[in-house]
Backbone as numpy.savetxt, mean C-alpha at the origin, in Angstrom:
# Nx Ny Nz CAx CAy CAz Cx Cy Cz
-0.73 7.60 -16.73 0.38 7.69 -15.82 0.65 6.30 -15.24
2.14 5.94 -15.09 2.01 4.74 -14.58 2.70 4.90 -13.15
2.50 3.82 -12.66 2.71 3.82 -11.26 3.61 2.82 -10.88
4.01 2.40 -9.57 5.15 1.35 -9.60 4.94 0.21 -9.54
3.50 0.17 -9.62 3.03 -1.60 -9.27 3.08 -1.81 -10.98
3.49 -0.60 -11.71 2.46 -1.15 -13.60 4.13 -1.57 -14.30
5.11 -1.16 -13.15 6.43 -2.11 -13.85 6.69 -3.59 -13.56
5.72 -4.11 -13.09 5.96 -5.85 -12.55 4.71 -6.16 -13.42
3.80 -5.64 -13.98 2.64 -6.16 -14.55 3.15 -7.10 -16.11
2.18 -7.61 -16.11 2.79 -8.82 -17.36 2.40 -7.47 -18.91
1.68 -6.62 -18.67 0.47 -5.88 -19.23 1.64 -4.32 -19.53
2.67 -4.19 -19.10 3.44 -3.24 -19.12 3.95 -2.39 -20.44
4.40 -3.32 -21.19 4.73 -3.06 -22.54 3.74 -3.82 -23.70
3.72 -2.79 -24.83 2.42 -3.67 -25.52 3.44 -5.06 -26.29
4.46 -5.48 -26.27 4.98 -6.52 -26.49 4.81 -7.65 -25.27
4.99 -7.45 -24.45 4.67 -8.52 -22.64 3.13 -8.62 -23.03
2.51 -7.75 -23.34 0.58 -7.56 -23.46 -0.06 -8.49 -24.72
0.97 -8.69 -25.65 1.12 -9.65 -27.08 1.29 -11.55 -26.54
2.00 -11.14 -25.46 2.44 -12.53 -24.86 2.15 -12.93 -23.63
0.80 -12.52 -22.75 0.23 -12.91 -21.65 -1.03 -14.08 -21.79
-0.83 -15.08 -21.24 -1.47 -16.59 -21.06 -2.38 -16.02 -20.81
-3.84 -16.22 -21.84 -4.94 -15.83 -21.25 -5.87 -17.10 -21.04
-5.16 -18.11 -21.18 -6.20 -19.54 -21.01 -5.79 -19.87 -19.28
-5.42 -19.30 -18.40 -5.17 -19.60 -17.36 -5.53 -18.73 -16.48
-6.99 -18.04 -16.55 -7.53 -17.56 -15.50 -7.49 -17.36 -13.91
-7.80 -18.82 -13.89 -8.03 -19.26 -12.41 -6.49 -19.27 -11.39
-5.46 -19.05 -12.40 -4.15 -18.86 -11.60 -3.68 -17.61 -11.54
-4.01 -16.68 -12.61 -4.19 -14.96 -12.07 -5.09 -15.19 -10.64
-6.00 -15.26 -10.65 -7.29 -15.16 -9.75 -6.79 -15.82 -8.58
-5.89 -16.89 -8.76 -5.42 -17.56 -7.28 -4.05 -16.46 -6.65
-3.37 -16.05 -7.65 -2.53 -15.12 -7.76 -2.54 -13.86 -6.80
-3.76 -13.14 -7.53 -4.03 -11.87 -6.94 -4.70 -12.38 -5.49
-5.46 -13.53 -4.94 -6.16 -13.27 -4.11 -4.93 -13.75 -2.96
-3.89 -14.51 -3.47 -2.77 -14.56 -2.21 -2.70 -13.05 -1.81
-2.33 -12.64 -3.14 -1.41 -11.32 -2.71 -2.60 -10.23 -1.96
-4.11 -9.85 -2.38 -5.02 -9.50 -0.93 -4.63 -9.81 0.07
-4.42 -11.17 0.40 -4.19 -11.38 1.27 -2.93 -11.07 2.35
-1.61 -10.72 1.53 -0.74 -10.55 1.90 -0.77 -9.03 1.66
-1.69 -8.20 0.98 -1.92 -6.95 1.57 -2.78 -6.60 3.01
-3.62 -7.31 2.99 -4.59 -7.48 4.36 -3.28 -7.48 5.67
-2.84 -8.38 5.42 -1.27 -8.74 6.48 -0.23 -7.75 6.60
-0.24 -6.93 5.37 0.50 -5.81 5.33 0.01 -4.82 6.59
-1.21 -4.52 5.78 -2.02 -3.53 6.84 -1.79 -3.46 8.01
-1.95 -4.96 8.66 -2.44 -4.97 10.30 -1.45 -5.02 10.54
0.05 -5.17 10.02 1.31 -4.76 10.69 1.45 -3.33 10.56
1.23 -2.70 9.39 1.20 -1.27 9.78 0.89 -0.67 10.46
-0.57 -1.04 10.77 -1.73 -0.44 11.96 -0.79 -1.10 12.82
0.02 -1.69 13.66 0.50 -2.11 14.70 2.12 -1.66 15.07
2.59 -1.41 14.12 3.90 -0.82 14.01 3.38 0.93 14.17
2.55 1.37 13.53 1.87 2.57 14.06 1.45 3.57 15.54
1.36 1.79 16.00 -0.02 2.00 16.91 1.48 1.97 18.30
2.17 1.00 17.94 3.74 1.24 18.58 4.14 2.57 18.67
4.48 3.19 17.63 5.19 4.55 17.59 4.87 5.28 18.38
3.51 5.24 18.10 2.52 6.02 19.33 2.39 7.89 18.37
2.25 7.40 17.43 2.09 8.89 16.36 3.55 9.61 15.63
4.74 8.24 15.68 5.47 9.16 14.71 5.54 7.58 13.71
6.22 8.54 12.60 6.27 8.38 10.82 7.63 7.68 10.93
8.40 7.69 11.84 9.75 7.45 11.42 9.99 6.06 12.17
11.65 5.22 11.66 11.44 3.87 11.79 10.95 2.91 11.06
10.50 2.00 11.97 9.60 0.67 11.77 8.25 1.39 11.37
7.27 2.55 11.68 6.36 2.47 10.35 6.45 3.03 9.59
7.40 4.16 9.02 7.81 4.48 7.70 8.27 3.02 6.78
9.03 2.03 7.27 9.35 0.34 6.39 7.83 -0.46 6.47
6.80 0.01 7.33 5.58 -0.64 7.07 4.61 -0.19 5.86
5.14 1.03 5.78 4.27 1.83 4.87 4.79 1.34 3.67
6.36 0.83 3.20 6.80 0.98 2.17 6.66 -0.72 2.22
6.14 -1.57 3.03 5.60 -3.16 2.65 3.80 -3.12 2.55
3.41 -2.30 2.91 2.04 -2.07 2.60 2.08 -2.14 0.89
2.59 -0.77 0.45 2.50 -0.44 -0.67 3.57 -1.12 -1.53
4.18 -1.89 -1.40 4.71 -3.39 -2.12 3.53 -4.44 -1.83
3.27 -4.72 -1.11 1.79 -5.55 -1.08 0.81 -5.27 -1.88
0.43 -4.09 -1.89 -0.79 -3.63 -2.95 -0.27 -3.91 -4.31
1.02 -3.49 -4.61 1.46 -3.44 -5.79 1.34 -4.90 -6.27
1.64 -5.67 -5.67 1.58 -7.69 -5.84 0.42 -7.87 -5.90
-1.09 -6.95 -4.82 -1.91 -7.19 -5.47 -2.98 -6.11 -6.70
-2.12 -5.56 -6.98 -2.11 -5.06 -8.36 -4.03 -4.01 -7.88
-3.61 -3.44 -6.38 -4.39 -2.57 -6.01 -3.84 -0.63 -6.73
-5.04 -0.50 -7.38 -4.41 1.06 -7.79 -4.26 1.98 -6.59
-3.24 2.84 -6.75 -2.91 3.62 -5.76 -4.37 4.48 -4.82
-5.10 4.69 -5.44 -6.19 5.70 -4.87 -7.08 4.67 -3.96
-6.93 3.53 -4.25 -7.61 2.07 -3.20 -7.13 1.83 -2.10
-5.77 1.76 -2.38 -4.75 1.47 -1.06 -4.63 2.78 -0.21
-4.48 3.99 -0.95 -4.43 5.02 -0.06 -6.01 5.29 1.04
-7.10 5.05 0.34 -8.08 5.14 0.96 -8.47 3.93 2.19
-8.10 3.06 1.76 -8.36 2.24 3.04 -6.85 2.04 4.04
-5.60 3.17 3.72 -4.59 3.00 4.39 -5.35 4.45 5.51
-5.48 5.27 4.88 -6.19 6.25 5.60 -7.28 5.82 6.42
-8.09 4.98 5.97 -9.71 4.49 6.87 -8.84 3.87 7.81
-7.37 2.91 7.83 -7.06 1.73 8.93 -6.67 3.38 10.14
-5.57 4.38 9.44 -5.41 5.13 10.46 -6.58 5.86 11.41
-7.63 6.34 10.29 -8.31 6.88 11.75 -9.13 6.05 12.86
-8.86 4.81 12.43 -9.55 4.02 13.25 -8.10 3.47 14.51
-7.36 4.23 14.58 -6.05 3.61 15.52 -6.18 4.48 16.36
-6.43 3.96 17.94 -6.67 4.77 19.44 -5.36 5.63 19.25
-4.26 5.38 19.07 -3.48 6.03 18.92 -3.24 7.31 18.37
-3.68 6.89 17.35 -3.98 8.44 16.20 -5.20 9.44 16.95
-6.68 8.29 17.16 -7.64 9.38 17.72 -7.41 9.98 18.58
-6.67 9.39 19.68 -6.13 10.69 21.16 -4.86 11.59 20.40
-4.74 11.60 19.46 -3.83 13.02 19.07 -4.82 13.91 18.70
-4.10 15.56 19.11 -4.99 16.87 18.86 -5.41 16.78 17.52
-6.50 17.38 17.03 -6.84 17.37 15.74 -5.53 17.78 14.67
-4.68 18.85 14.97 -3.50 19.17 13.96 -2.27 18.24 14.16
-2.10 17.58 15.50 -0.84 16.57 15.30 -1.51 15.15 14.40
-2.73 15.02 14.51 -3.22 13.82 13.91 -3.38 13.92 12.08
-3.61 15.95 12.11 -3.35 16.02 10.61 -2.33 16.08 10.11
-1.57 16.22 10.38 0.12 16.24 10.01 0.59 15.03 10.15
0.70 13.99 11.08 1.11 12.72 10.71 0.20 12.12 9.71
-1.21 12.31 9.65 -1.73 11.49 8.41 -1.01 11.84 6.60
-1.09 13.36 6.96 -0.42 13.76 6.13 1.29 13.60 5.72
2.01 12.90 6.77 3.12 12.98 6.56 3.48 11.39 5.98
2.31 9.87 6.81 2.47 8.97 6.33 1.55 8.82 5.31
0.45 9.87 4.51 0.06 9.16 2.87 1.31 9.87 2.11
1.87 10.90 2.16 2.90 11.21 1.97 4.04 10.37 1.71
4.59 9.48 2.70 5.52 8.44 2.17 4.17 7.43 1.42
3.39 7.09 1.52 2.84 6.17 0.69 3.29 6.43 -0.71
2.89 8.13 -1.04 2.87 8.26 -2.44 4.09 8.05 -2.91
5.11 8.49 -2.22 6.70 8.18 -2.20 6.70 7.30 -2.58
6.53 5.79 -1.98 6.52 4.84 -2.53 5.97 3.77 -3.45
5.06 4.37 -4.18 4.32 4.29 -5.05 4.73 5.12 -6.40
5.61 6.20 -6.19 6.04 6.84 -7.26 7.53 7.51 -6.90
8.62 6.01 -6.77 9.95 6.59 -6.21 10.52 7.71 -7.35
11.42 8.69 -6.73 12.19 9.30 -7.93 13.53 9.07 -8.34
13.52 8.32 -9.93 14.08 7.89 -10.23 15.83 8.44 -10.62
């Protein structure tokens, strides 16, 4: 199954996969570790645009969620990575923990929800 980060990959079609520079390592490797990085940056605006809302999905962190998961995709994180540590950043947000146990399950559920959205738009 492919996902939306595997349409920017050089690796996409087995013709692009025929014609990827493999003598240039160290500039993939400088590559991907910007883009960590600019997923890391993703995050802590999410967690903060989140932590704003004060427990809703809509707005500014529904567009965080959908630069998170453009970030991962640049750094060519598979979906089940990003979702798991997008989930670990939420339960660690004061925000989220003072919601009742079912409003806190329903927004988690409502923002991995747009994650997957955006990770698998319909076309």
């Amino acid at each position: 199954m492919l996902f939306c980060c595997s349409t920017t990959s050089p690796l996409a079609t087995p013709a692009a996969a025929r014609q990827v520079n493999v003598t240039a390592p160290e500039n993939t490797e400088r590559r991907i570790s910007g883009a960590r990085e600019a997923f890391d940056q993703a995050l802590t605006v999410c967690g903060v645009e989140l932590a704003r809302a004060g427990g809703r999905a809509d707005g500014a962190p529904r567009r965080a969620v959908g630069a998170l998961v453009r970030a991962a995709c640049e750094a060519e994180m598979p979906p089940e990575r990003t979702l798991a540590v997008f989930k670990k950043m939420l339960r660690t947000l004061p925000e989220v923990e003072r919601l009742p146990y079912e409003s806190r399950a329903a927004l988690t559920h409502e923002l991995v929800q747009l994650a997957i959205e955006a990770y698998y738009p319909e076309e």
